[in-house]
VOGU-3710 file (C-alpha; in Angstrom, 3 decimals, decimal comma):
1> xxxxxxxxxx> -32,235/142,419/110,225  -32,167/138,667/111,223  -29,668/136,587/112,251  -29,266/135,297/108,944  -29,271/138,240/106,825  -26,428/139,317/108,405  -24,810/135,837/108,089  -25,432/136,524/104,712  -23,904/140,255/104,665  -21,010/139,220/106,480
11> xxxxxxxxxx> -17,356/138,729/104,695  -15,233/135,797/104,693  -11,821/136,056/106,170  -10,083/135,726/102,512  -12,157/138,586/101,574  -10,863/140,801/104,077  -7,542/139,917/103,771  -7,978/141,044/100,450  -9,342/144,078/101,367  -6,573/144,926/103,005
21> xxxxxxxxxx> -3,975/143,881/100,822  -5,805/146,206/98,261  -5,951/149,348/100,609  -2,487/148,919/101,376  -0,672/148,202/98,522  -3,257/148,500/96,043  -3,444/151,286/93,403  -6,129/153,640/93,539  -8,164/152,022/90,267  -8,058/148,947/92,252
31> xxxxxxxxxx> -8,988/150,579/95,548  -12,393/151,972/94,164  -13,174/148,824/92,650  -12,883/146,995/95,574  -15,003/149,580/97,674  -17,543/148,940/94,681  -18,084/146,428/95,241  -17,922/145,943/98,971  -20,671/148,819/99,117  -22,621/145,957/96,546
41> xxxxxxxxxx> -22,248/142,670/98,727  -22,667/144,460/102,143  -26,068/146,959/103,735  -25,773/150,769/103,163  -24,793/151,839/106,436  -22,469/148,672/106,760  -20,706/149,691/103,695  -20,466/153,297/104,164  -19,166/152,814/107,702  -16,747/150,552/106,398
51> xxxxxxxxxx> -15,557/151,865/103,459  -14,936/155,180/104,890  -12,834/153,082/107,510  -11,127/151,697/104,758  -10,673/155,116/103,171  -9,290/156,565/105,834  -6,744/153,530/106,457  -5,575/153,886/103,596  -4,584/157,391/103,757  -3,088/157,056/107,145
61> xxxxxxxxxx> -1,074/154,366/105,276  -0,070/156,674/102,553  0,944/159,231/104,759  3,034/157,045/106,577  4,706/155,366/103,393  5,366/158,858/102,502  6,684/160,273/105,919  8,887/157,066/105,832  10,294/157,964/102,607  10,579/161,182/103,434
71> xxxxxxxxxx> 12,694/160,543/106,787  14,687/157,886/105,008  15,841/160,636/102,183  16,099/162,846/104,504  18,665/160,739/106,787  20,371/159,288/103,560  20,859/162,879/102,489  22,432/163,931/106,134  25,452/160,730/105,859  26,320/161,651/102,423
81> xxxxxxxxxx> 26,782/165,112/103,444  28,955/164,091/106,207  30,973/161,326/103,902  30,813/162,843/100,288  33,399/166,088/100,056  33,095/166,621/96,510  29,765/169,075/96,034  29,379/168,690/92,232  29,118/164,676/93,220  27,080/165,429/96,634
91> xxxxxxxxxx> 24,394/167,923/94,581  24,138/165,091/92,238  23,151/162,752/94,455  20,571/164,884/95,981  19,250/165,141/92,754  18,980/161,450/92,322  16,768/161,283/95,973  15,078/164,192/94,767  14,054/162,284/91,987  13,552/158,769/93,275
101> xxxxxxxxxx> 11,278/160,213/95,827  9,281/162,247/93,742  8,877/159,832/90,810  9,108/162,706/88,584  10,164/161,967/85,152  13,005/164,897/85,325  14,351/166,359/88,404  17,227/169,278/88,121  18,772/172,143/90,107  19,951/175,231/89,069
111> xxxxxxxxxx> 22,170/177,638/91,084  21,199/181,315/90,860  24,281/183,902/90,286  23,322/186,978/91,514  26,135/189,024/89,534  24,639/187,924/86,139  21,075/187,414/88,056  20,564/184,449/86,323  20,210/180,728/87,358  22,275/177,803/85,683
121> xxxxxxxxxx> 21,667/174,288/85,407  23,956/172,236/87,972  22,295/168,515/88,448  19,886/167,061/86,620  18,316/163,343/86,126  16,285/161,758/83,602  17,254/164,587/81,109  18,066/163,592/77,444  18,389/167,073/75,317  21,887/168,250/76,203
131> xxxxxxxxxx> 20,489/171,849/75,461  18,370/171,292/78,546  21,677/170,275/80,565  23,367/173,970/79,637  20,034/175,892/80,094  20,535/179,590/81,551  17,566/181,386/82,649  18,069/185,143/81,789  16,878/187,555/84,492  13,342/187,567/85,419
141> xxxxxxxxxx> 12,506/185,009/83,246  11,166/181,580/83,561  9,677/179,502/86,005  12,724/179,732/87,545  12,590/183,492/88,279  9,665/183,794/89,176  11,213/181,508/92,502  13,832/183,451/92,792  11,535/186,475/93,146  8,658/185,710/95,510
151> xxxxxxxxxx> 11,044/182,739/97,197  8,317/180,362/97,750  7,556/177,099/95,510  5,783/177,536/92,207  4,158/175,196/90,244  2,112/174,235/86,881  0,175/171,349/85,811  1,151/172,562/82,190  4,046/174,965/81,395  3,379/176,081/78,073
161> xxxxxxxxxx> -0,387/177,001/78,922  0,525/179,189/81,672  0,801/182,743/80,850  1,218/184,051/84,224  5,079/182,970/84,093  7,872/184,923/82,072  8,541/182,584/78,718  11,773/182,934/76,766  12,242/181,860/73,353  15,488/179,863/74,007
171> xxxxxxxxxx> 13,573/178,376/77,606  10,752/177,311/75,955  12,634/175,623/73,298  14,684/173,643/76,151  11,960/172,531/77,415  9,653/171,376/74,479  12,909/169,709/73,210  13,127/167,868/76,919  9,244/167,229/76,111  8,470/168,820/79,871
181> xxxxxxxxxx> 4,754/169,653/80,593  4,195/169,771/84,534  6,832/171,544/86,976  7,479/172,438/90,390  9,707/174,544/91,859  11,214/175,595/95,242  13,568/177,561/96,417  16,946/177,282/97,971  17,223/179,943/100,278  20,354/180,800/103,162
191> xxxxxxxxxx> 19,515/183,312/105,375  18,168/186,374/103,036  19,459/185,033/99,890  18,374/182,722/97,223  20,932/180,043/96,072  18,942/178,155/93,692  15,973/176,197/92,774  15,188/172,845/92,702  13,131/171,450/90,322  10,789/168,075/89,613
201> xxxxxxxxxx> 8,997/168,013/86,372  7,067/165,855/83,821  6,536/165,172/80,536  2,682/164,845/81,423  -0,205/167,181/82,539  0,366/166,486/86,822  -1,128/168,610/89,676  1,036/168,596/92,468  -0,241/167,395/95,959  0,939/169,796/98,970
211> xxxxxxxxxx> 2,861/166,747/100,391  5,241/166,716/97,288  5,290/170,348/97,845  6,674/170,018/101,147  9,104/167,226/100,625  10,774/168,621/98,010  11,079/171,707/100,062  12,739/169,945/102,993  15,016/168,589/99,557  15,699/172,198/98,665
221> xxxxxxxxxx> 16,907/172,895/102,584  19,668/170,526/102,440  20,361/171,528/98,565  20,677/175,650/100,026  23,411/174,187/102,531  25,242/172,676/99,894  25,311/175,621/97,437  26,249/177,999/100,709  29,014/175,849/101,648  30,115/175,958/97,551
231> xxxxxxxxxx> 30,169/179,565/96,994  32,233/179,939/100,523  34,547/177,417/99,080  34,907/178,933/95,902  35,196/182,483/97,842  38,102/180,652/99,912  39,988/179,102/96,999  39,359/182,704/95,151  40,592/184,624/98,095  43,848/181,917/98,470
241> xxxxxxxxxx> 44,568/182,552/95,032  45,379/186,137/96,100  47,201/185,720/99,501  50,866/184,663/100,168  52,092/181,387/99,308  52,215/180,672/103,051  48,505/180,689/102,939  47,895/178,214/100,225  50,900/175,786/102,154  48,370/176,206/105,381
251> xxxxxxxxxx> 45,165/175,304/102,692  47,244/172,010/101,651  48,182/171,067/104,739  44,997/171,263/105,975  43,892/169,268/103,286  47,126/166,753/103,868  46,078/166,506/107,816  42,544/165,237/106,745  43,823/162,749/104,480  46,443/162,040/107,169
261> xxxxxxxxxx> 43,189/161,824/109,596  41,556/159,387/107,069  44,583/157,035/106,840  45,357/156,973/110,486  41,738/156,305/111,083  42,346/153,415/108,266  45,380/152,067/109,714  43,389/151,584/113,005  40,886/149,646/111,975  43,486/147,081/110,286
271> xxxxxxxxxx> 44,630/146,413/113,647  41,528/146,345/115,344  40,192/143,723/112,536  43,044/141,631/113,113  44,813/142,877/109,592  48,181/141,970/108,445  50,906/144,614/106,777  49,337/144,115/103,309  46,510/146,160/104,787  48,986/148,471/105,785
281> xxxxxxxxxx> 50,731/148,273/102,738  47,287/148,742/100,694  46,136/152,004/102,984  48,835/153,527/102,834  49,831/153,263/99,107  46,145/153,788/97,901  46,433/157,057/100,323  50,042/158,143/98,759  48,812/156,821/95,304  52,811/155,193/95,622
291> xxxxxxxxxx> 53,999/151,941/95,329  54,405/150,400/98,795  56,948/147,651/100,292  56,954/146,832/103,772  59,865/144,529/104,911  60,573/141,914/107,623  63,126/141,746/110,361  65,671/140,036/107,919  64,961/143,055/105,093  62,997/140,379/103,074
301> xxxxxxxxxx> 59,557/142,335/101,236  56,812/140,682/103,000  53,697/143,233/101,682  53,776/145,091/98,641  51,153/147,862/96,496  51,008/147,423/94,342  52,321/143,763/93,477  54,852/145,028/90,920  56,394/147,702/93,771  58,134/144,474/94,600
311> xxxxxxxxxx> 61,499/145,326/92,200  61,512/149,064/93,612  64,173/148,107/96,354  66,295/145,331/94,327  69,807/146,003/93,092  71,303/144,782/90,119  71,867/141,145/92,123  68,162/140,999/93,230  69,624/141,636/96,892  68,323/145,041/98,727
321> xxxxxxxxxx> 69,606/148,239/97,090  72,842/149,534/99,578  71,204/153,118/99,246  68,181/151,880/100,468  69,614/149,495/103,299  71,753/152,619/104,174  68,790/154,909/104,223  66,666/152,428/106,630  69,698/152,483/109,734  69,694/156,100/108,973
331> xxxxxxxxxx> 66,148/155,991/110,099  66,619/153,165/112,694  68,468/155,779/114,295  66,668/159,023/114,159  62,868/157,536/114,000  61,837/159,520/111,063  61,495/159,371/107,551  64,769/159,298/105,488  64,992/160,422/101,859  66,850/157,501/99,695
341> xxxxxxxxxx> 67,841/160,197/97,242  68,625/159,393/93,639  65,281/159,054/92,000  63,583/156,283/90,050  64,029/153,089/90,005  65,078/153,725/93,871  62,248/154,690/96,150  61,995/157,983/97,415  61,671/157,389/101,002  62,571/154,909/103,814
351> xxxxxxxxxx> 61,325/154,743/107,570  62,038/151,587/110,157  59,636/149,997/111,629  60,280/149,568/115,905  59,409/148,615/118,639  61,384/150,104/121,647  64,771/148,963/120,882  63,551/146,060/118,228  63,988/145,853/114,742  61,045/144,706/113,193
361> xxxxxxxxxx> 61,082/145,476/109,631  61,054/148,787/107,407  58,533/150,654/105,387  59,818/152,117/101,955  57,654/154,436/99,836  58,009/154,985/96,255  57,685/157,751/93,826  54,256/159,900/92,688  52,415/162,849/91,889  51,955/163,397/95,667
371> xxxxxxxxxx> 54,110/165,371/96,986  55,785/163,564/100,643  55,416/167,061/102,808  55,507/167,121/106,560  52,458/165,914/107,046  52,325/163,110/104,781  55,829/161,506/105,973  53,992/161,591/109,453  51,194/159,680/108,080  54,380/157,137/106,847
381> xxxxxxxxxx> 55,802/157,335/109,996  52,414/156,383/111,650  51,908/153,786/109,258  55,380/151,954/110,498  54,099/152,511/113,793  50,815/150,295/112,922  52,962/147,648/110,808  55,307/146,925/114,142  51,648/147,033/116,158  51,042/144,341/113,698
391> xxxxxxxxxx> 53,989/142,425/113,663  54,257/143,057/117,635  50,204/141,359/117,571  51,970/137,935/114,997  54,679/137,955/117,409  52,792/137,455/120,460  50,332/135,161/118,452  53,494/133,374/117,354  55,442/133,224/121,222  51,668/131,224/122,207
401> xxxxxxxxxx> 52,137/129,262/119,455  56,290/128,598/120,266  55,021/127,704/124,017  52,181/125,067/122,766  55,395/123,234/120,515  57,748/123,687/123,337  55,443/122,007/125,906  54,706/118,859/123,047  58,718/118,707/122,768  59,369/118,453/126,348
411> xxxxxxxxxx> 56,888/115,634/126,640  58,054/113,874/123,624  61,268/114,156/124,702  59,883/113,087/128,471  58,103/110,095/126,598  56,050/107,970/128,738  54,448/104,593/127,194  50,961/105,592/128,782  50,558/108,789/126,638  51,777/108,712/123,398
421> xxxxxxxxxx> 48,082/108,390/122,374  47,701/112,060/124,058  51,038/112,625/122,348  50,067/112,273/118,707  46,826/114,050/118,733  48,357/116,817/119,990  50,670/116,800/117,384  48,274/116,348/114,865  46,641/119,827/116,232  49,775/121,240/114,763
431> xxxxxxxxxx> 50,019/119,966/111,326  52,919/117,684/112,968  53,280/113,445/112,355  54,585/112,774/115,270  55,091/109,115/114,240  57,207/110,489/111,264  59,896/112,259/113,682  63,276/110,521/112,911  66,072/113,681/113,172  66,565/115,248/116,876
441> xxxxxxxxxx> 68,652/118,696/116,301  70,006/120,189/119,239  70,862/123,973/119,379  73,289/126,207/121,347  72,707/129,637/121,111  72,583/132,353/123,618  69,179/133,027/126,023  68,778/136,366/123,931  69,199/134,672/120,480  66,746/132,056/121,328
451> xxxxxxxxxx> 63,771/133,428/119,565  64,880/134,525/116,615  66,629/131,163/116,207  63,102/129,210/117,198  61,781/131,343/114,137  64,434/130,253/111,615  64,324/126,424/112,791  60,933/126,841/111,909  61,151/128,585/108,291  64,047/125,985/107,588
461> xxxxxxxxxx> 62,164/122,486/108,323  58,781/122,066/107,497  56,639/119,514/109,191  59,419/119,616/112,374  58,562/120,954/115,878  60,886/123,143/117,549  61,429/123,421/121,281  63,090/124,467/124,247  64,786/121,864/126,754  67,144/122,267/129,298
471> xxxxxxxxxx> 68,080/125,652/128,260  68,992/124,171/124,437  66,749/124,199/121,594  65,444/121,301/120,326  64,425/120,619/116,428  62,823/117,168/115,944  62,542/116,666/112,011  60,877/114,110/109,691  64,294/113,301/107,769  66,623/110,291/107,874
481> xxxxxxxxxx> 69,637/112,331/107,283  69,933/114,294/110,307  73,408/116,509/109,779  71,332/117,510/106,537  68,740/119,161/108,871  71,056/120,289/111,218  72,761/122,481/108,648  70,081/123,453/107,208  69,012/125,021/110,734  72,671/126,182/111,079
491> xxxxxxxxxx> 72,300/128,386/107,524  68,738/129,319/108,812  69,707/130,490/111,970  73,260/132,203/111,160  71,312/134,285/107,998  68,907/135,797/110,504  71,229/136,897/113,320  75,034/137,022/114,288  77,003/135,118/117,376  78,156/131,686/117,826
501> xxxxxxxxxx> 75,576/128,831/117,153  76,345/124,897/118,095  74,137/122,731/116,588  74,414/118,958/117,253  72,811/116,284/114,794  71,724/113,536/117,261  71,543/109,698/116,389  69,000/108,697/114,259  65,890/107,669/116,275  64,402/104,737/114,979
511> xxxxxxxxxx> 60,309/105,279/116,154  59,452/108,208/118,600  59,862/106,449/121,513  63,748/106,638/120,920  63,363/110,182/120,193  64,598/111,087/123,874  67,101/109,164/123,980  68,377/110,644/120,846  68,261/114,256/122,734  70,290/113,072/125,549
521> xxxxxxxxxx> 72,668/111,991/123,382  72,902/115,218/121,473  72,655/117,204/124,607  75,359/115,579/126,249  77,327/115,938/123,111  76,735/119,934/123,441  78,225/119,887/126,959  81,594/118,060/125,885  82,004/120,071/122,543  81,022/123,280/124,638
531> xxxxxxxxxx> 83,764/122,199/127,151  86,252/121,278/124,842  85,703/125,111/123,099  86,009/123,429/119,749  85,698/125,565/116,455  83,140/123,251/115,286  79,579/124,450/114,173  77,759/121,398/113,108  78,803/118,415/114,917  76,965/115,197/114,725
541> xxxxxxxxxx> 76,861/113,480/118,535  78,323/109,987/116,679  81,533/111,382/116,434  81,930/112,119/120,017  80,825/108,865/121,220  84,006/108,401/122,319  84,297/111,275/124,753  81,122/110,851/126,098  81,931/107,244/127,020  84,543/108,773/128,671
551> xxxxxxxxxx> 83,406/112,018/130,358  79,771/111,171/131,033  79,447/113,458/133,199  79,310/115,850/130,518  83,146/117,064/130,439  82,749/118,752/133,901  86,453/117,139/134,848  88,613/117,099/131,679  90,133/120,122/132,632  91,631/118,297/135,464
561> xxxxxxxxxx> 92,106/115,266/133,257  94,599/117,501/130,634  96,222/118,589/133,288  97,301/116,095/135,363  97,873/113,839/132,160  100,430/116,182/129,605  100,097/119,321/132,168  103,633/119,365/132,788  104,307/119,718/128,978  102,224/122,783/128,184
571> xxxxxxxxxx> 104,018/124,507/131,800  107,072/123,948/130,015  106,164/125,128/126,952  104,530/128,379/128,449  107,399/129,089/130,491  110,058/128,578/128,115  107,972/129,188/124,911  109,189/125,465/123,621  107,396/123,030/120,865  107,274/119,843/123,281
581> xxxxxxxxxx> 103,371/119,873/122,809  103,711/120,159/119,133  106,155/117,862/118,604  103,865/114,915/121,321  101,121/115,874/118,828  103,059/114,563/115,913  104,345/111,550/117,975  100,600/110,479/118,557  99,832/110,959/115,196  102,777/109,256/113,769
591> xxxxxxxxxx> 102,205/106,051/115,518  104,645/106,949/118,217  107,052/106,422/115,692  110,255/108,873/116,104  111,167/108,887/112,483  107,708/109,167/111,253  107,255/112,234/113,810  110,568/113,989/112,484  109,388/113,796/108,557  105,809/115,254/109,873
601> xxxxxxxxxx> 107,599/117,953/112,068  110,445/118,427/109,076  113,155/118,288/111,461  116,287/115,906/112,063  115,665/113,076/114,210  118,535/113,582/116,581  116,003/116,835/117,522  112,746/114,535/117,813  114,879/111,945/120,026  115,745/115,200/122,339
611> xxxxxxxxxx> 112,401/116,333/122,499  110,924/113,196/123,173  113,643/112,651/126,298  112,696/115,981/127,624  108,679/115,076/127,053  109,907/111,580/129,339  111,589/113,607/131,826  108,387/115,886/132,403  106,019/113,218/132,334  107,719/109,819/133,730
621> xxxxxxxxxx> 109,783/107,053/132,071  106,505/104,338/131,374  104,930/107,333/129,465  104,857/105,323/126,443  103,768/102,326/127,861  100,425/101,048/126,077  98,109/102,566/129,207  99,989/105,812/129,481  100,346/106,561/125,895  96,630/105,661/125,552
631> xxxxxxxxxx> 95,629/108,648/127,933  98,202/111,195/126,731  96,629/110,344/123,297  93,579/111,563/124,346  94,678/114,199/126,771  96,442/115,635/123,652  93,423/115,171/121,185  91,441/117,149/123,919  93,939/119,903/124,156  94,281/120,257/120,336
641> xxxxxxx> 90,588/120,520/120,018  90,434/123,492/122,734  93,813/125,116/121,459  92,174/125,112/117,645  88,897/126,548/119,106  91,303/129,809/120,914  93,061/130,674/118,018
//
């Protein structure tokens, strides 16, 4: 042959690519066609060669398709036996692989009782005669039988022609009525016994290949496990039926422990994904099938399942049932689960969520068919262990956030006219205008109370940033009224914990530059109320001007200034259990007016005019000269303040 008759006899690159497409996706009409014609456009021995290359491709290709399908069913059928626990739902879906990788037009299984030696239909797919669905096979009749009987597969390319197999009138009327002509069978075999058979079938004339023997074979292997492992459950459940009760507690706790397993398992993974307590909330009550509500430190609901379980835990005032309050320091206490008692609308149970010695928040389950046994108030008790977990994790997430604001306060407060670029866009970060900042609120509270009280600052202002400086907290708000904001953080704090709380409204600052000059202001305001032990809650810094003028220092000698000023009065008055302080506070008030101070005191005057010489006599004849009087005023206003504060 010549150079250009095989030029000529060669194929262009399209052609093959063709070629190929066809012998590996191609049906087998199309197949032949193509190695028609190939065998037409190319020499004998070219074509020969080549299409029995192509031949043999393609059923290397075809074997491999179906080994691939056949591993992937196989592996799909392995994780739903492991995941699925329900066998009429597991059988089922073998059927459905059974049948998706057969292509059959029916595929069924039927379970073989050997009491009744008989087989009964227990899956099928694709069936639409419901006569089919409730088919029994008598005893050695059938396709079915004959299985059963030699225990390898059997097969026909047309069931009603074949007279080697047992027919029964009522079989062959199930399946003319299912309009099945082609069948094969195999058995399900354990050990020495048959379970079953598993069938694929068509409504046409089909000879089946030994690969579709063999795969649904490898079907019926997994099938046999399943039917073993349903007879030895049925065998159990028959043989608990018949034993003490303590035996069927043992079977449900057993049961209880693996849905305990589940929901611990469950509960985990809402940590590890970062979760919040409605994921703990949602596990647990889709586990219980109960209504849910998870609460915060302060008792306030913060998850519920589902959302109506909300009104489970309310009295009659929409505050938290007593019972149920009482029932969660009952199990603050003892770490377990405590029964509320009562029934519905109450929940059933309560358990407090911990952390060491903390309070976090409380878990309250309530009422449904599931019975709360040992086992399943574990699985509660676990679940408050994951919600404080959780609320341990928002904490922590929550103190990085606290120190990011409290380092921004302290260099607001700080100031600097070089960074207050720096200064806003870190602000901005937060959500925060700095530029808007016009309220400084500074809080007293002790070291221990500090957090909790950085958390309600936060919940009461929105928009502020809260802070710690020199030991105080520090609230910078974007409001012009600042004893507004500093009550409202007074409320805040005071409804989330107990103990004394100062809070001190600053002066208004007028742009953030002033805003640290506003905090020394209210910071040295703390130190002279905190000195002077007034009863005062919410003071606002203006109205201590005055005493800060005087006692800049921060009130560190007004002890010593009472004293040496009206000291001799209170001695007397402690020693001899007198009313000379009493009746100097009136004076003061009254103008230094002696008749004035007997109407306020309700007393004759002859008795103020003998008070008041007694008062000279202690403290010096020019005590009511303009200077002296002056200073006693004071030292008494002091001393009242303190005396107020100690009773």
């Amino acid at each position: 042959m010549t150079n250009a008759d095989n030029q000529g006899a060669s194929l262009a690159v399209t052609q093959v690519v063709e070629l190929l497409d066809i012998v590996a996706e191609g049906s087998d009409d199309e197949a032949v066609d193509a190695f028609e014609k190939l065998t037409a456009e190319l020499s004998g021995s070219q074509s020969a060669e080549l299409v029995s290359s192509l031949r043999n491709l393609r059923s290397l290709l075809t074997r491999w398709r179906r080994r691939g399908q056949e591993l992937s069913a196989l592996f799909s059928s392995a994780r739903e036996l492991a995941e699925l626990r329900d066998t009429d739902a597991l059988l089922h879906r073998l059927v459905e692989r059974a049948h998706a990788l057969m292509g059959t037009d029916v595929t069924y299984l039927s379970e073989f009782h050997e009491d009744a030696d008989e087989l009964r239909v227990r899956s099928t797919l694709g069936t639409v005669a419901s006569s089919f669905r409730d088919l029994r096979v008598p005893p050695g009749m059938g396709l079915a039988s004959k299985v059963v009987r030699t225990r390898c597969p059997q097969w026909t390319p047309v069931y009603q022609a074949n007279h080697s197999i047992p027919h029964e009138q009522e079989i062959d009327a199930a399946v003319a009525a299912e309009g099945l002509v082609s069948m094969l069978g195999v058995p399900l075999a354990a050990g020495e016994r048959v379970l079953g058979v598993l069938f694929a079938a068509n409504r046409n004339k089909h000879e089946f290949t030994p690969d579709e023997i063999a795969l649904l074979s490898a079907f019926a292997d997994h099938a046999a496990v399943v039917l073993q492992t349903t007879r030895l459950l049925e065998q159990a459940r028959t043989a608990a039926q018949q034993t003490e009760q303590a035996n069927s507690v043992l079977a449900s706790n057993i049961t209880a422990m693996e849905r305990a397993s589940a929901v611990h398992e469950d509960l985990t993974t809402v940590v590890l994904r970062g979760g919040s307590v409605e994921g703990v909330a949602e596990t647990l009550g889709k586990a219980l099938q109960r209504p849910v509500v998870i609460f915060d430190r302060d008792l306030a609901p913060v998850a519920h399942e589902p959302a109506e379980a909300s009104g489970c835990h309310s009295a009659a005032d929409d505050g938290l049932d007593p019972a149920v309050r009482e029932a969660i320091n009952a199990s603050r206490r003892s770490g377990r689960c405590v029964f509320v008692g009562d029934g519905p609308p109450r929940p059933e149970v309560s358990v407090a969520v911990v952390a060491g010695e903390t309070f976090l928040g409380a878990v309250v389950v309530g009422y449904g068919e599931l019975e709360l046994r040992e086992v399943e108030q574990r699985t509660i008790e676990r679940a408050a262990q994951i919600a404080a977990l959780v609320a341990v994790k928002q904490e922590a997430v929550a103190a990085v956030e606290d120190r990011v604001r409290g380092e921004l306060v302290a260099d607001v407060l700080r100031g600097g006219q070089h960074r207050w670029g720096e200064l806003l866009l870190r602000a901005r970060a937060r959500d925060v205008r700095l530029e808007d900042l016009r309220s400084v609120i500074v809080v007293g509270v002790s070291a221990d109370a500090r957090k909790g009280a950085t958390e309600a600052m936060r919940r009461s202002v929105p928009g502020g940033l809260v802070g710690e400086r020199d030991g105080l907290l520090v609230l910078l708000a974007p409001s012009e009224d600042s004893m507004s904001v500093a009550r409202a953080a007074w409320d805040a704090i005071c409804a989330s914990q107990r103990g004394s709380v100062l809070v001190v409204a600053g002066p208004r600052a007028g742009s953030m530059q002033q805003l640290g000059q506003c905090f020394e202001s209210a910071r040295r305001c703390v130190e002279v109320v905190r000195k002077l032990n007034t009863s005062e809650e919410v003071v606002d810094s203006r109205a201590y001007e005055p005493y800060m003028a005087m006692f800049g220092t921060g009130g560190k000698y007004l002890p010593e200034f009472i004293e040496s000023t009206i000291g001799p009065v209170l001695r007397w008055d402690r020693e001899r259990r007198t009313e000379l302080f009493q009746t100097l506070c009136a004076f003061v008030d009254s103008y230094a007016s002696p008749s004035r101070t007997a109407r306020a005191l309700r007393v004759h005057i002859n008795t103020v005019s003998q008070r008041l010489e007694r008062i000279g006599a202690l403290l010096g004849s020019s005590w009511r000269e303009p200077e002296s009087l002056f200073r006693i005023s004071v030292a008494v206003r002091l001393h009242s303040l303190a005396r107020t504060s100690e009773e």
